[in-house]
DSSP file (Angstrom, degrees, kcal/mol; ACC not computed):
  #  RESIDUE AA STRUCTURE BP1 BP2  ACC     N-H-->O    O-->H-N    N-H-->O    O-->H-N    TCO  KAPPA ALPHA  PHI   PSI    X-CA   Y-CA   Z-CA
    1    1 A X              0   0    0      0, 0.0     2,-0.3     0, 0.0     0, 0.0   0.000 360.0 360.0 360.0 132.3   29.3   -6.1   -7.6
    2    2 A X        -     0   0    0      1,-0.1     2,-0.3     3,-0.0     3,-0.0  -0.658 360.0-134.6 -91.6 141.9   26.7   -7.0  -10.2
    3    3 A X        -     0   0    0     -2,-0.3     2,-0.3     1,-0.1    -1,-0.1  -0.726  35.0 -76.7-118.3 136.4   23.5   -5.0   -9.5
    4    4 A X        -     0   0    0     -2,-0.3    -1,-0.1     1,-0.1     0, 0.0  -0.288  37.8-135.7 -56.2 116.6   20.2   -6.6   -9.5
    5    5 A X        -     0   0    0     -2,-0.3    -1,-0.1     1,-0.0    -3,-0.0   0.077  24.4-117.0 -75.9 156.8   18.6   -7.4  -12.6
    6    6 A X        -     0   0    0      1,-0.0     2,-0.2     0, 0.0    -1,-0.0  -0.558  30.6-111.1 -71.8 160.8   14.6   -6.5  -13.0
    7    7 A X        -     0   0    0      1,-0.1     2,-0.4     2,-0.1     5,-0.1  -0.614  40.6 -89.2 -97.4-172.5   12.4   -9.1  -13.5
    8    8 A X    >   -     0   0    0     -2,-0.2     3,-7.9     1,-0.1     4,-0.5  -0.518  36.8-110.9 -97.6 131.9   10.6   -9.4  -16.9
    9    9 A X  G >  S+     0   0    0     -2,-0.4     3,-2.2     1,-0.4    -1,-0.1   0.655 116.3  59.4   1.6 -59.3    7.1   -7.4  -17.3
   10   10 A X  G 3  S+     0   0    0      1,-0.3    -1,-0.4    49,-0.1    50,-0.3   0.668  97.1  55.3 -68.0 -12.4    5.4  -10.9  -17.4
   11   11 A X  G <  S+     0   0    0     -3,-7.9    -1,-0.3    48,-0.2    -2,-0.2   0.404  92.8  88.8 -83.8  -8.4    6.5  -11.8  -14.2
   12   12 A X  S <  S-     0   0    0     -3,-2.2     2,-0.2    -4,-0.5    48,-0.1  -0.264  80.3-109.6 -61.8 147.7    5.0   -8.7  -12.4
   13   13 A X        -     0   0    0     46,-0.1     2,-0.2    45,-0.1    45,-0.2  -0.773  40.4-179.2 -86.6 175.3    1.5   -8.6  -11.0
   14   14 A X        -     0   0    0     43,-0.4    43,-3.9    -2,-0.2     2,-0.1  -0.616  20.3-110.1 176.7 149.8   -0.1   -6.7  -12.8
   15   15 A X        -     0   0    0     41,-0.3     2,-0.2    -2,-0.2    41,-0.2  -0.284  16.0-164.6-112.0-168.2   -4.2   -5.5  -12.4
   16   16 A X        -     0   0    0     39,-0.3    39,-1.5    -2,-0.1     2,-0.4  -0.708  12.9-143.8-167.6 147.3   -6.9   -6.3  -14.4
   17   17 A X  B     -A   54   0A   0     -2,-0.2    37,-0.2    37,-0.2    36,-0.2  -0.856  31.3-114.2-114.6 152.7  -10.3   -4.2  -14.2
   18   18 A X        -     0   0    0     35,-2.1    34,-0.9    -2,-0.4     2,-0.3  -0.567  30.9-158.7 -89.0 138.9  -13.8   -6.5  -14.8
   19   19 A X    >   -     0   0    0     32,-0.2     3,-1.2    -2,-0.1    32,-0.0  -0.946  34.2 -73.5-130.6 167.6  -15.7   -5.9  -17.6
   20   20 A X  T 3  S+     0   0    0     -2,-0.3    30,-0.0     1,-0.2    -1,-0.0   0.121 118.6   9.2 -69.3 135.0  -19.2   -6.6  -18.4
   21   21 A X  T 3  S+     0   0    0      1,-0.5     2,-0.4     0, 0.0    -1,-0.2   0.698  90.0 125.2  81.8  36.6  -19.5  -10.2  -19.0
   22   22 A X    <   -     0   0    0     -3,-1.2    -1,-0.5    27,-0.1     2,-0.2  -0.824  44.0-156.5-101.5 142.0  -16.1  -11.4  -18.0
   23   23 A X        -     0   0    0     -2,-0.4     5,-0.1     1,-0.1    25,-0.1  -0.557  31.2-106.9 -98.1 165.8  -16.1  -14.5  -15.0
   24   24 A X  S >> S+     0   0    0     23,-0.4     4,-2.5    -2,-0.2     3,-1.9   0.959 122.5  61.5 -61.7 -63.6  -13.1  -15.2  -12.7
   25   25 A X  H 3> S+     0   0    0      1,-0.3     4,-2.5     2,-0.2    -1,-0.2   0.782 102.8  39.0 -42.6 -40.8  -12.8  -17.8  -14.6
   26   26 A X  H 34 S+     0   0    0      2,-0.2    -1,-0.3     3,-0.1    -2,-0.1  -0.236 109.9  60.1 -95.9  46.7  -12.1  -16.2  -18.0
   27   27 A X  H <> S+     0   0    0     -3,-1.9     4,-1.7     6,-0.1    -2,-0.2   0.308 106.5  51.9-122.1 -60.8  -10.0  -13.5  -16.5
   28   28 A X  H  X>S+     0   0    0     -4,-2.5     4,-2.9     2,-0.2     5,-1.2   0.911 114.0  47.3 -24.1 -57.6   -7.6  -16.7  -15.1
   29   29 A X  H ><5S+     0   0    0     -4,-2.5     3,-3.0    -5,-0.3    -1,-0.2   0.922 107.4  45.1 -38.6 -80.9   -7.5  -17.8  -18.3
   30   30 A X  H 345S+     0   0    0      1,-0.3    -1,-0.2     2,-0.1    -2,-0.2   0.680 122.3  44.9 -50.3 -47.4   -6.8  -15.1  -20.4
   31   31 A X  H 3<5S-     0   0    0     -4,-1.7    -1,-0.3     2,-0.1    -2,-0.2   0.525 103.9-123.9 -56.0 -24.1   -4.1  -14.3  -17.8
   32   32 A X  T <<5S+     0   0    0     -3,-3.0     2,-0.2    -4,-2.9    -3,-0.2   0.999  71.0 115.1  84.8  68.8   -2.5  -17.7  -17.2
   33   33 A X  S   <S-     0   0    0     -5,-1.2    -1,-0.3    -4,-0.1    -6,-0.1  -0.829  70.9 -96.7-164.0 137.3   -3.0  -17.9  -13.5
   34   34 A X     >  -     0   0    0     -2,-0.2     4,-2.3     1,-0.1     5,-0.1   0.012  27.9-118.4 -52.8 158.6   -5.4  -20.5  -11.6
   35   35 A X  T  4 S+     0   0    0      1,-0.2     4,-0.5     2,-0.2     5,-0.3   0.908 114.3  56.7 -87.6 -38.9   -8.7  -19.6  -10.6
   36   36 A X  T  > S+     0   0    0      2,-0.2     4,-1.2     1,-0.2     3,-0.4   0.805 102.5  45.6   9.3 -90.7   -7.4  -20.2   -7.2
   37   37 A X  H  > S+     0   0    0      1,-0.2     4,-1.4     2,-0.2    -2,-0.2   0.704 110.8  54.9 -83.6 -17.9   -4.6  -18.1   -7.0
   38   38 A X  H  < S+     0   0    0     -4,-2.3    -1,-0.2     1,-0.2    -2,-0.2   0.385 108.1  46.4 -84.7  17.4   -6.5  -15.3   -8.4
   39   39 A X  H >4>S+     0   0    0     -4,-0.5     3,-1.3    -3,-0.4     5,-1.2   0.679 118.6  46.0-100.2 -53.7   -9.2  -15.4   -5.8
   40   40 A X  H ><5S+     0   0    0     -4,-1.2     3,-2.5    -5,-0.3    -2,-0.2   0.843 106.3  56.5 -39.3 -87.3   -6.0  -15.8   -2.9
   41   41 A X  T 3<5S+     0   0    0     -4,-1.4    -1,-0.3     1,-0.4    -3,-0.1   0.512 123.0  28.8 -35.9 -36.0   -4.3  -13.0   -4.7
   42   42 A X  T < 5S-     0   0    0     -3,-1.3    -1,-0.4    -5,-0.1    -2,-0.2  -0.094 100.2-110.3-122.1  47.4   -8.1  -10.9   -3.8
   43   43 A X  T < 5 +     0   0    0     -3,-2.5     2,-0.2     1,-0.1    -3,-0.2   0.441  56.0 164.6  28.1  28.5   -9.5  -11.9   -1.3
   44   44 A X      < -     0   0    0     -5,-1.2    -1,-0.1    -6,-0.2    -2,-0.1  -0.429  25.7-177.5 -76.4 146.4  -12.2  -13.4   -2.8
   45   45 A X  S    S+     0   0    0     -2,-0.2    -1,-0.1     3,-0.1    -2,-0.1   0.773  78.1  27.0 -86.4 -34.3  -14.6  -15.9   -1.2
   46   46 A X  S    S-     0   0    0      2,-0.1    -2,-0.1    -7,-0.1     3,-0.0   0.156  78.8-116.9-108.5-147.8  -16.7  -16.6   -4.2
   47   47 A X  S    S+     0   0    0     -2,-0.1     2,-1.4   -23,-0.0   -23,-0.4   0.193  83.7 109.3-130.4   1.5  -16.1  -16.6   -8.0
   48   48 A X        +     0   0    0    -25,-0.1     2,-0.2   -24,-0.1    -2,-0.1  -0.539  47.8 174.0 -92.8  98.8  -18.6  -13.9   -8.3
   49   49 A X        -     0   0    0     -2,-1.4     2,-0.2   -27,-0.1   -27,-0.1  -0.641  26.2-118.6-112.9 156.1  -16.7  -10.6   -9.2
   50   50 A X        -     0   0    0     -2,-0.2   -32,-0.2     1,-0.2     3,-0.2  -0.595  31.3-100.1 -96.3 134.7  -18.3   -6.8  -10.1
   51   51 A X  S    S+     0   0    0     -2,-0.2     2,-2.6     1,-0.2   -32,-0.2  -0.041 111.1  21.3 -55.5 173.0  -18.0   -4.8  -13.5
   52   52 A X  S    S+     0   0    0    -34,-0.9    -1,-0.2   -35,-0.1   -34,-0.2   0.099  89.9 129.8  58.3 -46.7  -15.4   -2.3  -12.8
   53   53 A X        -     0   0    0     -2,-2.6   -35,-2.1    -3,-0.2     2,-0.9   0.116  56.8-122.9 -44.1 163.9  -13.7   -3.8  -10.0
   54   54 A X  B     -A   17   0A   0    -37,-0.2   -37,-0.2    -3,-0.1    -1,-0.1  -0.686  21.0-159.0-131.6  99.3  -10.1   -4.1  -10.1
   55   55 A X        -     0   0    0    -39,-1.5     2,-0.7    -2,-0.9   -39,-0.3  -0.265  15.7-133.8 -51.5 125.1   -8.5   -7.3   -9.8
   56   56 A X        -     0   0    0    -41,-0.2     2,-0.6   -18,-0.1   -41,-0.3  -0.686  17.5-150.9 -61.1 120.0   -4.8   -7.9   -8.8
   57   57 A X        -     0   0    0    -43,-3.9   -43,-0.4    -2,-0.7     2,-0.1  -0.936  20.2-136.7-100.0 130.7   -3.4  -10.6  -11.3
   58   58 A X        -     0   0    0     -2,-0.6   -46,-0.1   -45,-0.2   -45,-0.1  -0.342  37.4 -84.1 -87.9 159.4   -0.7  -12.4   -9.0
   59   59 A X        -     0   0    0    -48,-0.1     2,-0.4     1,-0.1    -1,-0.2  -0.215  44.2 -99.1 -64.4 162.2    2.6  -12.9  -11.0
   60   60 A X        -     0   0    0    -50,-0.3     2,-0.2   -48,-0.1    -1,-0.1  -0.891  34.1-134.4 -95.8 104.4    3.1  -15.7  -13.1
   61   61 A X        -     0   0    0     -2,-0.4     2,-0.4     4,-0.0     6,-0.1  -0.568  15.6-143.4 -71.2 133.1    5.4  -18.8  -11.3
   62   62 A X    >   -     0   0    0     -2,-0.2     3,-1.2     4,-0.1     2,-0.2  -0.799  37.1 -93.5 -95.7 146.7    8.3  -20.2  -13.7
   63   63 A X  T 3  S+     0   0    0     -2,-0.4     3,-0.1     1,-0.3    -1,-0.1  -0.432 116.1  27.3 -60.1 111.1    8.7  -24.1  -13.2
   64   64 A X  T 3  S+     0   0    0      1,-0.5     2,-0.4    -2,-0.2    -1,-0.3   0.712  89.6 112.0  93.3  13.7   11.5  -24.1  -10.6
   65   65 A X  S <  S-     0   0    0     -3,-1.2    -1,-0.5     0, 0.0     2,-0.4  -0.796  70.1-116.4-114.7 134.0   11.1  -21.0   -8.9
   66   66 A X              0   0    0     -2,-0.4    -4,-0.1    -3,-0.1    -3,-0.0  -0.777 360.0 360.0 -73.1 153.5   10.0  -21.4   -5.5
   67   67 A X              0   0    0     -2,-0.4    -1,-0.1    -6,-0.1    -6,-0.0   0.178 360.0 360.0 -64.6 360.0    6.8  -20.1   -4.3
C-alpha cells in the first residue's frame, strides 16, 4: 500500500505577522493569494489590518485542483 505523500511547503498555509506599513493588499501580493481569499481565510471585514497581528496565508490552489 503506497503511503501518503506530504504536500509541498508551498502548498501549506502558512502565517504571516503585519508589519508597520504593510496593507492586505501587499501581504496578497507578496504571497500570491487574492486579497479575497486572504480576508475569507481571516475573518476580515475590511482591508484594514494591525501591526503585529498574525495573518493566516490560506494555501496556494494549483490549476486543476479542486477547491
Amino acid at each position: 500500500m503506497d503511503e501518503p505523500t506530504a504536500a509541498p511547503t508551498s502548498m501549506l498555509a502558512s502565517s504571516h505577522v503585519v508589519g508597520r506599513g504593510e496593507t492586505l493588499s501587499l501581504i496578497a501580493q507578496r504571497h500570491g493569494v487574492g486579497v479575497d481569499r486572504l480576508r475569507q481565510a481571516n475573518r476580515l471585514r475590511g482591508d484594514r489590518v494591525r501591526v503585529g497581528e498574525r495573518l493566516t496565508i490560506p494555501a496556494a490552489i494549483m490549476a486543476g485542483t479542486p477547491e
